[in-house]
VONU-453527 format. One record per residue (C-alpha): x, y, z; residue in one letter. Coordinates in steps of 0.001 Angstrom, whole numbers, plus 500000, padded with zeros to 6 digits. Example, Ala and Ser with C-alpha at 12.3 -4.5 7.8 and 13.67 -1.06 7.14 Angstrom:
BEGIN
512300495500507800a;513670498940507140s;
REM end
This chain:
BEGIN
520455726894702936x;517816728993700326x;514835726907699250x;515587728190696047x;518646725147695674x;515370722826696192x;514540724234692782x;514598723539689294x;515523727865688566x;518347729555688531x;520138730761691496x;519614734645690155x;515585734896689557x;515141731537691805x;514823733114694847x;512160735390693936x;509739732758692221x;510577730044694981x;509642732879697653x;506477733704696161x;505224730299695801x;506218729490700182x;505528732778700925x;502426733592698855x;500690730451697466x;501091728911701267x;500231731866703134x;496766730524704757x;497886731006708745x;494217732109710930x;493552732202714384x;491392729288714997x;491030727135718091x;493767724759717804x;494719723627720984x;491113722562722438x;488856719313721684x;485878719032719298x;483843718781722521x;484830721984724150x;484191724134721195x;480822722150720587x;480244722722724361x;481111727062723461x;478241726792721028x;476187725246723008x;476456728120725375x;476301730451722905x;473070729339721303x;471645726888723253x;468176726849721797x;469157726887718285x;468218723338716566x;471622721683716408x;469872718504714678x;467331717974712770x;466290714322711543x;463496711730711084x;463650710427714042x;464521713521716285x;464990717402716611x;467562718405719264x;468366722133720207x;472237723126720913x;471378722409724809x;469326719499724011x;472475717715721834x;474997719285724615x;472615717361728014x;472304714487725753x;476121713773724606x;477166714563728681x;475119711414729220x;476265709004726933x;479855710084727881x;479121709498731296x;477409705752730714x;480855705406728037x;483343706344730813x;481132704921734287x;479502701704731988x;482115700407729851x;485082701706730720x;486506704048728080x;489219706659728757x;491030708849726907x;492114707911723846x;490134704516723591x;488786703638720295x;484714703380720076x;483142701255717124x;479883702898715605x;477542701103713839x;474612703177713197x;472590704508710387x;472463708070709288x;470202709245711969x;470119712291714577x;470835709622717022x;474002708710715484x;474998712135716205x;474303712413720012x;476744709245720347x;479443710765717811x;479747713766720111x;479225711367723312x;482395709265722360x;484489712431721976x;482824714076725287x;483659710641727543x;487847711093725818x;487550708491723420x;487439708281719575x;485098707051716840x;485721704413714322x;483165704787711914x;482152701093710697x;479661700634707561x;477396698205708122x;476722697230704033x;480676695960704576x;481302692331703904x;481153690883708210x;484923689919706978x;485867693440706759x;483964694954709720x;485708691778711676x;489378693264710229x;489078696336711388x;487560696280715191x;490581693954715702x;492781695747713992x;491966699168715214x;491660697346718809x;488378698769719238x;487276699045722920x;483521698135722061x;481171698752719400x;477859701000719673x;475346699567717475x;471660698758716963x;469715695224717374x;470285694740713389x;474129695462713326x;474753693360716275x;474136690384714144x;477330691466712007x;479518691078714617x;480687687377715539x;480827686697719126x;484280687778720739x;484705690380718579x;484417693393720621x;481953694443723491x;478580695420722002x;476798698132723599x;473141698659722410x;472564701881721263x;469425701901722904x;470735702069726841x;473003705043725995x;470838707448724164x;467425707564725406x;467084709497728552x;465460707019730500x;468534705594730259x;470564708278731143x;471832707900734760x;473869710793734654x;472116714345734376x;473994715721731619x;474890719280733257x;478363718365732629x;480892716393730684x;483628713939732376x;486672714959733013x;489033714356730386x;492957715204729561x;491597715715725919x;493367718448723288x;493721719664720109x;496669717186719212x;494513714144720593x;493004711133718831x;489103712431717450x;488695709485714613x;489788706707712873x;488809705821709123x;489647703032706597x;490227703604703222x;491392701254700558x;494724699761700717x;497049698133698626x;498216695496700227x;495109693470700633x;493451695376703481x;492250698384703837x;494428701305705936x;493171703190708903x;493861707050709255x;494429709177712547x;492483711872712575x;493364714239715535x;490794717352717000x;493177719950715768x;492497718501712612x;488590718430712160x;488913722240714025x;491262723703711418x;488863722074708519x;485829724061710114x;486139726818712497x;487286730228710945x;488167728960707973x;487408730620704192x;486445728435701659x;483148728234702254x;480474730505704806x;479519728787708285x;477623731266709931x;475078730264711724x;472140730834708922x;473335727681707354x;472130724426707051x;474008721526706331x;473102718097705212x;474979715176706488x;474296712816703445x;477270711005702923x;478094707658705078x;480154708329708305x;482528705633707291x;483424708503704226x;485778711651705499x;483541713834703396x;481125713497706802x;483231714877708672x;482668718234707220x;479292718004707053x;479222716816710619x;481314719388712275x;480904722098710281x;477286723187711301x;477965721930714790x;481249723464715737x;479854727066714289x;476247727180715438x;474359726253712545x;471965723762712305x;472687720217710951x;469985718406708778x;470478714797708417x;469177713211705629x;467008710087706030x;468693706528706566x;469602704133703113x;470081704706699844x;468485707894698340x;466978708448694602x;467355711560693006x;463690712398693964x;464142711918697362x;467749714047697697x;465532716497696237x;463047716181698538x;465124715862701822x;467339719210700572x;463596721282699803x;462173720161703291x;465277720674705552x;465781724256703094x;469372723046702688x;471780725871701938x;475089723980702122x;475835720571700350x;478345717888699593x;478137715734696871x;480497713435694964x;481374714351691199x;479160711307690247x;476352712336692162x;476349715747691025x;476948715322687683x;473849713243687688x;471902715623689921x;472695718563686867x;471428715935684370x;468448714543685746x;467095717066688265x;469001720533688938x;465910722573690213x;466499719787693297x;469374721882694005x;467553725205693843x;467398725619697771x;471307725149697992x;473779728405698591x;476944726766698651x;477351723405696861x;480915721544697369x;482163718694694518x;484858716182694655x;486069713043695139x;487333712962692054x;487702715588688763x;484947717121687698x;483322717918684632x;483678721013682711x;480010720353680550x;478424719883684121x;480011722445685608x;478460724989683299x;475309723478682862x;475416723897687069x;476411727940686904x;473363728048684502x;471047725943685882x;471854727302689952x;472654731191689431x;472755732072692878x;474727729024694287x;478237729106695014x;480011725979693596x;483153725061695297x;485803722376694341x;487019720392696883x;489910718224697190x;491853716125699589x;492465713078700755x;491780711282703656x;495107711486705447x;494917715919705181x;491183715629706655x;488432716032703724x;490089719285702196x;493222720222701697x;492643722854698640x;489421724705697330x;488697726536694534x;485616729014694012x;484452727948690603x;483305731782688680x;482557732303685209x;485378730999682859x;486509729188680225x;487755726111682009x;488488724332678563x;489077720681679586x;489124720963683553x;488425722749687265x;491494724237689400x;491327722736692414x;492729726087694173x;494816726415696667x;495411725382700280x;492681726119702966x;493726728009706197x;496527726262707945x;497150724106705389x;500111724252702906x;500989722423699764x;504327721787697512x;504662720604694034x;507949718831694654x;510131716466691675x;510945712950692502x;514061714456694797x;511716716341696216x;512868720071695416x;510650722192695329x;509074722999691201x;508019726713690225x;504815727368688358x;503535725428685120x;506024722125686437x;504539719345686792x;505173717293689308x;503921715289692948x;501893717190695027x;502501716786699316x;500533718300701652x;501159720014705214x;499809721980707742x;497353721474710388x;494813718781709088x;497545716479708643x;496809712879710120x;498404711615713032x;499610708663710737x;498288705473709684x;496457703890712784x;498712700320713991x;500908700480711086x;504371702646711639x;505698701264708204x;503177702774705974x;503265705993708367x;507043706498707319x;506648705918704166x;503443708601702711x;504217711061705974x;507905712522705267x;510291714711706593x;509336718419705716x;512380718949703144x;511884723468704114x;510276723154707969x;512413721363710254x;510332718904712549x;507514719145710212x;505895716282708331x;504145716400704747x;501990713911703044x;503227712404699847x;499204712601697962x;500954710524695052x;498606713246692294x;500347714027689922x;499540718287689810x;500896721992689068x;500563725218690068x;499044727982688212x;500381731246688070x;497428732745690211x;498356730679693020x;495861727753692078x;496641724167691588x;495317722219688755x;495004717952689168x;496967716398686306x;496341712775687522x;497556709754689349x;501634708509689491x;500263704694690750x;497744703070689388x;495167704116692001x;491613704339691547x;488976706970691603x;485209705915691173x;482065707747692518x;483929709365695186x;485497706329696348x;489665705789696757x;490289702188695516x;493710701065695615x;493897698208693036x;495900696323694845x;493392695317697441x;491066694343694719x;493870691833693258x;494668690175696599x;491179689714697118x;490959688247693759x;494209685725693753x;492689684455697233x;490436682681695327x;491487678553694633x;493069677983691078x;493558681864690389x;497576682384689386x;497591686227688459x;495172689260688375x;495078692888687701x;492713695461688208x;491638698327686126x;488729700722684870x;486545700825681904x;484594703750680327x;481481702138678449x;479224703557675760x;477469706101678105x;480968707636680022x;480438705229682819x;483247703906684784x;483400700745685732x;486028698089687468x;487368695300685214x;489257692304686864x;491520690323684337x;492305687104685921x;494270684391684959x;494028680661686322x;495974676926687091x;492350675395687281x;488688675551686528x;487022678770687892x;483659679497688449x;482806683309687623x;479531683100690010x;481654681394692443x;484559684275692455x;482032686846692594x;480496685200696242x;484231684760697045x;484743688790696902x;481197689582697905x;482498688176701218x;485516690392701406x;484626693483699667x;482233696522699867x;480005696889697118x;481751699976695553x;485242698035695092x;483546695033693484x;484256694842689960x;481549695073687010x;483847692439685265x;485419689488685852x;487607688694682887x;489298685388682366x;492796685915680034x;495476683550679078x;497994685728680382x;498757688407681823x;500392691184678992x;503901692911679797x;506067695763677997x;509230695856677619x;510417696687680929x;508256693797682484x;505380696000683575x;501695694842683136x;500874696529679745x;497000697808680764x;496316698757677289x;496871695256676049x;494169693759677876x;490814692694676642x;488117695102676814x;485085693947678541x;482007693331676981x;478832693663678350x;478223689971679826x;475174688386679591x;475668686510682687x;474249682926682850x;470704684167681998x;468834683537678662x;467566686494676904x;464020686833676616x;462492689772675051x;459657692110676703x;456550691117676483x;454814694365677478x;454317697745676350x;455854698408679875x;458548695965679720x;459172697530676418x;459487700802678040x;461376699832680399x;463988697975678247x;464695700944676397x;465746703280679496x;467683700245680820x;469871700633677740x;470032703841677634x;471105703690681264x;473969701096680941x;475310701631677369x;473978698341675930x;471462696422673833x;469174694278673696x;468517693743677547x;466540690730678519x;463675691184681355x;465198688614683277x;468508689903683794x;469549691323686711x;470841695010686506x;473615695143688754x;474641692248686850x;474602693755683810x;477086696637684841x;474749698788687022x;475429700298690694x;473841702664692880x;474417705670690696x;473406704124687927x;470281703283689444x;469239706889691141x;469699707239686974x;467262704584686131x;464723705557689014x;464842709825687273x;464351708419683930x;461496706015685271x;459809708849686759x;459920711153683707x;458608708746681333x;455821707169683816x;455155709842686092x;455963707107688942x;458053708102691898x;459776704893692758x;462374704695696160x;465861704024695376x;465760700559697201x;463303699586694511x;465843698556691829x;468157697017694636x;464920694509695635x;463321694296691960x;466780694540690098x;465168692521686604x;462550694700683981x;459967691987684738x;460121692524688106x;460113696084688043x;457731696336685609x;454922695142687461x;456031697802690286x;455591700335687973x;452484699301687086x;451258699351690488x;452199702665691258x;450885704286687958x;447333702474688443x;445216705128689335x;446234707504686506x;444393710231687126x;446105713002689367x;443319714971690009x;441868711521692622x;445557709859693133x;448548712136693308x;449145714063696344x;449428717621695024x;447361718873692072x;448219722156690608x;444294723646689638x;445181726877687909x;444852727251684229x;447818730026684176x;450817729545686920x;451060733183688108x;450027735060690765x;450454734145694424x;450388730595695474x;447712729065697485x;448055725705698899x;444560724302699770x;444320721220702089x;441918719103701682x;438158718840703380x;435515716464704461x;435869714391701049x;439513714592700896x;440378715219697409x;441632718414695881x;438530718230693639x;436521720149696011x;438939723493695015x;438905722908691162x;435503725764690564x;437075728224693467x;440515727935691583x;438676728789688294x;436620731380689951x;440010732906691245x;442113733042688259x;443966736116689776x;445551733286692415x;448073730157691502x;445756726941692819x;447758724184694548x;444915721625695989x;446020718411697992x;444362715306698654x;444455713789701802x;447770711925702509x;447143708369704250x;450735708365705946x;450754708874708881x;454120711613708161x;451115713462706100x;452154717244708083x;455826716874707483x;454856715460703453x;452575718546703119x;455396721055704417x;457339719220702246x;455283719212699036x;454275723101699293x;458394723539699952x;459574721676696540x;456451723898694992x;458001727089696702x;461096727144697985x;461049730076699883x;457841731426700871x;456156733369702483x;453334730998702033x;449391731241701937x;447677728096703324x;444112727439702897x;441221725262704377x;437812724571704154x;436346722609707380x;438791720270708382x;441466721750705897x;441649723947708165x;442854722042711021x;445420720632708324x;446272724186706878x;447431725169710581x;448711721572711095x;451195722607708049x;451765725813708932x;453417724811712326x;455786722969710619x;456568725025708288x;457402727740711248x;459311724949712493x;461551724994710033x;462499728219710191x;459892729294707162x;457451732245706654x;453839731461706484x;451816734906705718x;448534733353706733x;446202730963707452x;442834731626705298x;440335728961706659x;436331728524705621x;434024727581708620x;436692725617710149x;436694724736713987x;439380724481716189x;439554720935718306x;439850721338721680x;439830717340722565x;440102714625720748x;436843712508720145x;435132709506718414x;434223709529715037x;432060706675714100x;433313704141711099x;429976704257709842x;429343707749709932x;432497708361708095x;431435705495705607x;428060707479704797x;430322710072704043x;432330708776701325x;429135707074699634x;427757710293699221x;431005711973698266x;431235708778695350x;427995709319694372x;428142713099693833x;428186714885690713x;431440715259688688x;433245712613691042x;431060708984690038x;432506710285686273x;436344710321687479x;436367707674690234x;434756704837687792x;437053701871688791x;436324699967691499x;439562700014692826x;439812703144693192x;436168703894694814x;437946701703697986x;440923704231697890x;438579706902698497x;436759705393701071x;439146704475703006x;441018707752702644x;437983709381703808x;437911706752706716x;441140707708708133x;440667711492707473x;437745711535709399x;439853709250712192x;443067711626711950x;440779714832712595x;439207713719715429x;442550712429716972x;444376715843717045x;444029719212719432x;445622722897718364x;447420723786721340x;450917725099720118x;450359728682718764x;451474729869715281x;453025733435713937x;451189733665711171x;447665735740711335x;444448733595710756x;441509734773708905x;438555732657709495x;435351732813707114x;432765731554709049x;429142729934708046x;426697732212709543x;424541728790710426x;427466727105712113x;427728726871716057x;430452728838717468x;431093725591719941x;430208722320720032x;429653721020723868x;429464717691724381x;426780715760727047x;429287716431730075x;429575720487728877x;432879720015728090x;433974722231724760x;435144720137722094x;435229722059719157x;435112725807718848x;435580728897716185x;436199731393718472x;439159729876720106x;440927730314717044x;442506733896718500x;444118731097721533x;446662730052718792x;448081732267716626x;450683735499718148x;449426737281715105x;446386738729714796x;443053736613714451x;440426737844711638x;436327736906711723x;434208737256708863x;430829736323707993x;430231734246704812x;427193732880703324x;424893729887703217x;425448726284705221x;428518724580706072x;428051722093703314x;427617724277700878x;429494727259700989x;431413726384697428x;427854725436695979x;425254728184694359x;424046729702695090x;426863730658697764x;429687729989696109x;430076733528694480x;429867735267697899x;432275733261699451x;434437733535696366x;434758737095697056x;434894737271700823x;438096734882700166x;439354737100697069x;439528739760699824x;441351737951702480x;443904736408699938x;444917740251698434x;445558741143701771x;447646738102702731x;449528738205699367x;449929741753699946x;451250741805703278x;453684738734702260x;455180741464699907x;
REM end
């Protein structure tokens, strides 16, 4: 039979155009390494590379051989400890964390696979779906064990799998599995209609054909991918496997919820070239804070259609980033079709291209034959990251995974998008046939939603829908009606206990009845829309400049007015995009830099308010904020300048006006005890790329190098180290309290500084910033050695060492040369250590460092 008689064309020019859509628009067959597990082509690159950084995270930095010994062992405590074999299912309940990743791999090195389980799910849900998936056990931390009721599932701590203590196994090798391309890798649950959620198969063949020799997007191994979204969300997978399974390194971002400010600061310190992020999250990235994107290459959008205005505003904002949109659903394994977004005139929406290597897809009528270009019709999807099926459910499997109507013994998935294909061989979205729901990224199927809902005692009838408010955002609107007396605050604990946070809806609307057209279908567009609900709290207006402040961005934020400062936000409308919203525009108008989590703890104006106040307190940058930019005119080559003996970037402001010819970045001393990895982080956001100049006088120094190991770390230039009579520690040693409390009172008492510091409270910041500066300095040693040249500028009254009572060394200038692989640079300066910035020194100095930092900047170039 010719596919053309699947067609809507005539038999004479049908063949041709039904050929060139198979043959053409579904020509995407590579070589790629289909028949082998996950963990033998991790295990290739491990070989390969084995000390390239595979992870990097907060709480650990593993090499390729490092995440390869590491994995062997928890396989071996999986298979020897707890009994899993091939093809088991393995519960994880961890947060985003490089330790999460060591027990991903671990479950697919010991045969099994990984059920990803989100511990912000209602305990109801987790419960559903470890017994439904008939999970072997569940890996999980102290805190998620309390989620799981007794009887569950076996609970193995995290704890005696990953550290090596408690490795008994030496790692050398994996176990012996019968593991292939075609075998189980991962299940995940998405929304389903009929009242729980459905689990998808996800096979190794799959996750290899989505990342390994593949085209839509570059994973050599220069690039560096952050794993940001939840592992319970396919879109992980990617950024999971796609670094590891290619040789590049994998950054994950930091546990919890992340504002805007921190994204931005997680993608600038890891130097991020190759992102994920949801339509939502992206469009509100572009809005709020594009040059947090800067450091990105290759930038991927989805989950759900994007915007043309953002979209252009991105190609503007991010010249030299690729942007890339992807789509696919769960069931075809993250992406199923890409398109390279160039310049255009998109009008009212993206392409979302065509299929990805060893994928196919068919725009197919309701008998499904196939439909030539510029039809419209359902799109299915084929090809090699096709889902086993639907994970203990053979009914639903049959019905979205048919019979390939053109490839005998072939399946395709039925997507249920509405779509058609362009003439160039690219597919544009055209919408949904069912009533399903996309919001943030998230697939809600109504139906679950409506279950959920008429659960609930004296509820006869609901249906659930979406609303766009005043300010384009989407929300979910429940219309309900009832045979008794129902509380609203009631209902809401009722599916707080049943459903995650991102299918509850904004609004719970009580109706008479339930509207119907003509052919007995709901009629949506009959229903009530919502207004914003006051919820059960009186108004009461602000009663601060702050609060006043604040009210304002609040309704800017959720498209209403007036907003009471005792209402709760979330109530009011608001989610977590919403809020990363709310924290930007907080931070633009007050200068405060406030953690996502805030709004979720402090969710009212009053409450939040006072937070605000806290953190802008201390007002003036120049004693308070962390990095203070010193130069009058922003060109020229940076310097960063760490702070010395009175830790405030103060001490840099007349060498920064005495060096116009240089851009000034001064720091005061960070309390945290993260300070190196803030610094590297700071001078990154400043300058992206480097090569960078770091600077220190005394124990600025120490810091300066401090910094510029991490920044080597990361895979980042430093030029050079320019330090001013600073000694290298060769032990630790005690500082006295009191000595370092002398200190600061002369510090306070010094010219310029009793004029700034004035407040009281702020005089006990300093002093006990100088307190734990002094107690940081004297508890570090500069053993590892650094790349970059130093150039030391040395007090011609200073001691070369300083040897203790027992002649051992502890501090010396000399030794300098020990640490660096570069070269090591002497010079004499003028006048004491104290006061080498002070006449009458200063000018000498000022030009023995002029010197040193043309050479450095030069070199850089």
């Amino acid at each position: 039979m010719k596919l053309s008689s699947f067609g809507f064309v005539a038999d004479d020019d049908g063949d041709a155009s039904v050929e060139a859509q198979v043959q053409q628009f579904n020509q995407t067959a590579r070589d790629y390494p289909a028949t082998i597990s996950v963990a033998n082509q991790f295990a290739r690159m491990a070989a390969q590379t084995p000390h390239a950084v595979a992870v990097s995270a907060t709480d650990v930095s593993l090499t390729y051989e490092q995440l390869e010994r590491r994995a062997n062992q928890v396989a071996h405590a999986l298979r020897d400890a707890h009994g899993v074999e091939d093809g088991d299912l393995v519960g994880v309940a961890l947060p985003r964390s490089g330790e999460l990743i060591v027990v991903l791999l671990g479950i697919l090195k010991a045969g099994g696979a990984y059920l990803p389980l989100d511990l912000e799910y209602p305990a109801s849900r987790l419960t559903y779906m470890v017994e439904h998936a008939a999970a072997k056990l569940v890996i999980t931390d102290d805190a998620g064990e309390q989620r799981f009721p007794t009887g569950v599932a076996a609970i193995a701590s995290v704890g005696t799998l990953t550290t090596e203590d408690a490795a008994s196994e030496p790692g050398d090798v994996s176990p012996a599995t019968q593991v292939d391309g075609g075998s189980l890798a991962y299940v995940i649950y998405t929304s389903g209609s009929t009242g729980q959620p459905k689990a998808v198969a996800i096979s190794h063949r799959a996750i290899l054909r989505l990342v390994c020799n593949t085209t839509y997007a570059d994973f050599s191994k220069e690039q560096v991918f952050l794993q940001y979204a939840p592992v319970s969300f396919d879109a992980a997978t990617f950024e999971i496997w796609g670094p590891l399974l290619n040789g590049a390194r994998l950054a994950v971002a930091p546990a919890g919820q992340q504002s805007l400010h921190e994204l931005a600061t997680t993608i600038a310190r890891e130097q991020v070239s190759t992102l994920w992020l949801t339509a939502g999250l992206f469009n509100l990235m572009i809005d709020e804070n594009p040059q947090g994107l800067r450091p990105v290459r290759q930038l991927l959008v989805g989950g759900e259609a994007l915007s043309v205005a953002h979209i252009r505003k991105a190609r503007d904002a991010l010249p030299d980033c690729q942007l890339i949109n992807g789509y696919g659903p769960t069931e075809n394994t993250t992406f199923s079709c890409c398109y390279a977004i160039a310049a255009g005139d998109y009008r009212t929406s993206i392409p979302i291209g065509g299929p990805i290597a060893n994928s196919t897809a068919y725009v197919l009528d309701e008998e499904r034959r196939l439909l030539p270009p510029g039809a419209t019709g359902e799109l299915y999807l084929g090809g090699d990251g096709l889902a086993l099926g639907y994970w203990n459910d053979p009914q639903l499997t049959a019905e979205r995974f048919v019979a390939h109507p053109f490839m005998s013994g072939q399946k395709l998935y039925r997507t249920g998008d509405l779509a058609c294909w362009r003439s160039d061989g690219t597919l544009e979205y055209l919408g949904r046939i069912d009533n399903q729901i996309k919001i943030r990224g998230f697939r809600i199927e109504p139906g679950e939603i409506e279950v959920a809902i008429q659960s609930f005692p004296g509820i006869k009838a609901a249906v659930v829908g979406t609303h766009a408010g005043d300010n384009d955002a989407v929300s979910l609107v429940a219309h309900f009606t009832v045979s008794d007396v129902v509380q609203t605050e009631a209902l809401k604990d009722h599916l707080g206990a049943q459903l995650p946070d991102f299918m509850m809806p904004q609004h719970l609307l009580q109706v008479d009845n339930i509207p119907l057209n003509p052919n007995g279908k709901v009629d949506r567009s009959a229903l009530p829309a919502p207004a914003v609900e006051s919820a059960t709290v009186e108004y009461t207006a602000p009663g601060s400049e702050t609060e006043r402040e604040l009210a304002l961005i609040w309704e800017q934020v959720l498209g209403t007015s007036p907003v009471g400062v005792t209402q709760d936000f979330f109530s009011l409308g608001g989610h977590s995009l919403l809020a990363a919203k709310l924290v930007s525009l907080i931070e633009q108008r007050f200068g405060a830099v406030l953690a996502l989590t805030t709004v979720f703890t402090q969710p009212t104006i009053r409450a939040l308010a006072q937070t605000v106040l806290d953190t802008v307190q201390f007002g003036n940058e120049a004693v308070d904020h962390a990095l203070v930019p010193l130069s009058a005119e922003h060109s020229g080559p940076k310097v960063f300048a760490f702070p010395p003996g009175t830790t405030d970037a103060l001490s840099y402001s007349r060498l920064a006006r005495m060096l116009p010819a240089f851009d000034f970045y001064a720091f005061n001393f960070i309390e945290a005890d993260t300070r190196i990895a803030d610094y590297a982080d700071l001078v990154v956001a400043t300058d992206p790329t480097g090569p960078y100049l770091l600077f220190g006088y005394s124990g600025g120094g120490n810091i300066a190098f401090a910094v510029a190991t991490e920044l080597e770390r990361r895979g980042l230039t430093v030029a050079g180290v320019v330090m001013l009579d600073s000694s290298r520690f060769m032990q630790t040693f005690a500082f006295p309290e009191s000595e370092a409390q002398d200190l600061a009172n002369a510090f306070l008492e010094s010219d310029g500084v009793n004029r700034v510091v004035n407040a009281e409270v702020l005089r006990d910041k300093v002093v006990r910033r100088i307190k734990r500066y002094y107690a940081y300095l004297s508890s570090v040693t500069e053993t590892q050695p650094i790349a970059a040249n130093i150039h030391l500028i040395k007090s011609p009254h200073s001691d070369a060492q300083y040897i203790d009572e027992g002649g051992t060394v502890i501090t010396s200038q000399p030794a300098w040369r020990e640490v660096t692989t570069g070269r090591f640079e002497c010079l004499d300066g003028a006048g004491g250590h104290g006061d080498m910035l002070l006449e009458p020194h200063v000018e000498a100095n000022c030009k023995a460092l002029l010197d040193v930092f043309r050479a450095v900047a030069t070199s850089a170039n």
